[in-house]
C-alpha positions as CSV (number, residue, x, y, z in Angstrom):
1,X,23.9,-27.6,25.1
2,X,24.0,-25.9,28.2
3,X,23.5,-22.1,28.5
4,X,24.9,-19.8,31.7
5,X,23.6,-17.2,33.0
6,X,26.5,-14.9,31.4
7,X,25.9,-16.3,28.4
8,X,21.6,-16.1,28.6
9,X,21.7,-12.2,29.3
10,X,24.5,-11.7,26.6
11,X,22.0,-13.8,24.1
12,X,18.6,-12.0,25.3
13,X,20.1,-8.1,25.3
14,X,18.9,-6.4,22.6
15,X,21.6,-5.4,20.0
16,X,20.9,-1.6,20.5
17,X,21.1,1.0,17.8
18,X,24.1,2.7,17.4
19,X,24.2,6.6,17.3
20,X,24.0,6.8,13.5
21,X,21.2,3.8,13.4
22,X,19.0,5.9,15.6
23,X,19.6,9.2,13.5
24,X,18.7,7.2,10.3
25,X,15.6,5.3,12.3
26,X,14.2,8.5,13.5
27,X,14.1,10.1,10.2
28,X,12.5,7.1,8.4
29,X,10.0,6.2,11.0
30,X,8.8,10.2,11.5
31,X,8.7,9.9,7.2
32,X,6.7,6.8,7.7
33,X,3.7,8.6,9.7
34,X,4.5,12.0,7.4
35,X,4.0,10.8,4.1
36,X,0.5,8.6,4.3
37,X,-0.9,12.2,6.1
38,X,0.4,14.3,3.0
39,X,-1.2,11.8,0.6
40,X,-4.5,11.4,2.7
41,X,-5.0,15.3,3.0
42,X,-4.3,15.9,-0.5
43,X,-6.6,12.9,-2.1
44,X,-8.9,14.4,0.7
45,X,-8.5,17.9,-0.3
46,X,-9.0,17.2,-4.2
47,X,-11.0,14.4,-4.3
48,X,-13.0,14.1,-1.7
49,X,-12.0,10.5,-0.7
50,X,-10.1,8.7,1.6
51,X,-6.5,7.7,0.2
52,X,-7.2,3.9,1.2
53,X,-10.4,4.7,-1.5
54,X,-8.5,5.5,-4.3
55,X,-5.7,2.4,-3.5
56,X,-8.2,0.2,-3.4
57,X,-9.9,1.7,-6.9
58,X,-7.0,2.2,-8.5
59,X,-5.9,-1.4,-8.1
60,X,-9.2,-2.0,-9.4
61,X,-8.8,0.4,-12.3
62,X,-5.3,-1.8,-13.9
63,X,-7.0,-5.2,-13.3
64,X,-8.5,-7.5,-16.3
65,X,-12.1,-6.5,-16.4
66,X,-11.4,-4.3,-13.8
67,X,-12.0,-7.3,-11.2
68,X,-10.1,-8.8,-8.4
69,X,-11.0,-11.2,-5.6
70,X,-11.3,-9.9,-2.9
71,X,-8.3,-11.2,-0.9
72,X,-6.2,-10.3,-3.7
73,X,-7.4,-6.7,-3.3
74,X,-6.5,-7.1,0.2
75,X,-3.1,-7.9,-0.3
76,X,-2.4,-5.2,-3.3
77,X,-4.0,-2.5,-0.6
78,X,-1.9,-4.3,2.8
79,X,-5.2,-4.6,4.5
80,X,-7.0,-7.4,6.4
81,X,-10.3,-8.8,4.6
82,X,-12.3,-7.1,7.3
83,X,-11.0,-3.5,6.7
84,X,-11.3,-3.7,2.9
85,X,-14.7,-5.4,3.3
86,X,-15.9,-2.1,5.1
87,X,-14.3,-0.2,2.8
88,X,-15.7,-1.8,-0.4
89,X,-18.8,-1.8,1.4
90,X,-18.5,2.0,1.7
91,X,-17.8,2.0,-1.5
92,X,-20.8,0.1,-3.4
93,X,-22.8,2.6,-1.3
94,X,-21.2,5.6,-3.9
95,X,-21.5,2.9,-6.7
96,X,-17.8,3.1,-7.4
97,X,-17.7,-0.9,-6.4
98,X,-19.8,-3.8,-6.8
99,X,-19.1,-7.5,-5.7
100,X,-20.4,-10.5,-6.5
101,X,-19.7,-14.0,-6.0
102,X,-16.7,-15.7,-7.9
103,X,-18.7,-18.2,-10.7
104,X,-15.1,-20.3,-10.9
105,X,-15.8,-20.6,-6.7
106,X,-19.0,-19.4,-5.1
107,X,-16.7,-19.5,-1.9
108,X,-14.8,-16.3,-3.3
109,X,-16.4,-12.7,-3.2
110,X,-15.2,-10.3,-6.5
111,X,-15.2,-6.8,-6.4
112,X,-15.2,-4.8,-10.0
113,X,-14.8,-1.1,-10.6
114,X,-18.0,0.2,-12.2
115,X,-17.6,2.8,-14.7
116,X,-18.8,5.4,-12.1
117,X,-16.0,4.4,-10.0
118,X,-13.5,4.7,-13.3
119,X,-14.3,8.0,-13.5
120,X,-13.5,9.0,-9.8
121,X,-10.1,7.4,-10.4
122,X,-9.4,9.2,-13.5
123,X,-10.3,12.6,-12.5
124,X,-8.1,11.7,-8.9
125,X,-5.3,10.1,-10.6
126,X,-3.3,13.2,-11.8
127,X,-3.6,15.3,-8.3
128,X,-2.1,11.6,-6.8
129,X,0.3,11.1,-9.2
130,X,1.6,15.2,-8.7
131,X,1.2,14.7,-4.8
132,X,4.1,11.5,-5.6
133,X,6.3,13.5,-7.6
134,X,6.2,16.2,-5.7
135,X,7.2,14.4,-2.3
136,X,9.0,11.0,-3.2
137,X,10.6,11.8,-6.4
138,X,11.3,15.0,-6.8
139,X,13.6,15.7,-3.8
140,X,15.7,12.5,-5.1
141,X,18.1,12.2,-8.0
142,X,17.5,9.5,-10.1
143,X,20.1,7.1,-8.2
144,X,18.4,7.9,-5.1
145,X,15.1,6.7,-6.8
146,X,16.7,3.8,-7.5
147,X,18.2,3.3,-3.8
148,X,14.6,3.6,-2.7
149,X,13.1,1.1,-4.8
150,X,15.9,-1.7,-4.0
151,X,15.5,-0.4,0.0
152,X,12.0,-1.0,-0.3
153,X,12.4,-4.3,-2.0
154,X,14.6,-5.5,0.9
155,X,12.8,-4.3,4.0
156,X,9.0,-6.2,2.4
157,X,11.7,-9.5,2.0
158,X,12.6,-9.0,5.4
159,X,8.8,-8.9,5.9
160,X,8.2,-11.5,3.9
161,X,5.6,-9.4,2.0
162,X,5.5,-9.3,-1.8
163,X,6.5,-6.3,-3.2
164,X,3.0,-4.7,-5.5
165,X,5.4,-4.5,-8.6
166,X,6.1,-8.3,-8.6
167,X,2.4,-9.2,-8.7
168,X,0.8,-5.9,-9.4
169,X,-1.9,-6.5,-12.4
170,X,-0.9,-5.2,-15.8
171,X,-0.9,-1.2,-16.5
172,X,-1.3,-1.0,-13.2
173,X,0.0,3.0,-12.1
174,X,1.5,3.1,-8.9
């Protein structure tokens, strides 16, 4: 099929956002950059670690045996292999986190919460889980929760990312 020129420029301009789009983009994207710096300055401020720190031990913390593969780590945190290996690494260095080859597959590299590491995510889980409240949850009704939940769901489709809660190991908290 044959295209004209008309019709390439009508197909390649982008459809623009409309008045009320870019009112309702503006205010997500600016909560998008807000909310990870509230989190990270309160887990800093009370804990003493980096917010990625306590993701990555706390998906640690609900896991059988405390134990996950490293690239399923990876995905649970929505890091690359390379930022969580530097991170783990960092981690192992505190003793929170020790890995250690997969014996079902030497290829694969484990990482387990030691009970050091436990402890650092108990005593930082209740400032977290106040920090949530307190931002996400509180300011919403309970139908607005809900909104955000089924938002969320449909923007990682779009994404094609899993969302945590469909593949998220048992007990795990948030």
């Amino acid at each position: 099929m044959f295209v004209g020129v008309e019709e390439a420029r009508e197909i390649s301009e982008p459809h623009w956002l409309d008045a009320d789009e870019q009112h309702q983009w503006y205010a997500f994207a600016y909560m998008l950059t807000q909310l990870p710096a509230a989190l990270e300055s309160q887990m800093q401020r009370e804990a003493g670690i980096a917010h990625f720190d306590y993701v990555v031990m706390s998906a640690l913390s609900a896991a059988p045996q405390r134990t996950l593969r490293m690239s399923e780590l990876a995905q649970y945190a929505g890091s690359t292999l390379s930022r969580l290996s530097n991170v783990v690494i960092r981690l192992e260095k505190r003793s929170w986190v020790r890995r250690h080859p997969d014996p079902s597959d030497g290829r694969a590299t484990l990482a387990t919460l030691t009970d050091d590491g436990m402890d650092k995510v108990a005593a930082a889980a209740p400032g977290h889980v106040a920090a949530v409240r307190r931002l996400v949850f509180d300011p919403l009704t309970k139908s607005q929760q809900r909104q955000l939940g089924a938002v969320s769901q449909r923007i990682l489709g779009a994404l094609n990312a899993p969302c945590p809660t469909d593949w998220a190991p048992p007990g795990a908290r948030d």
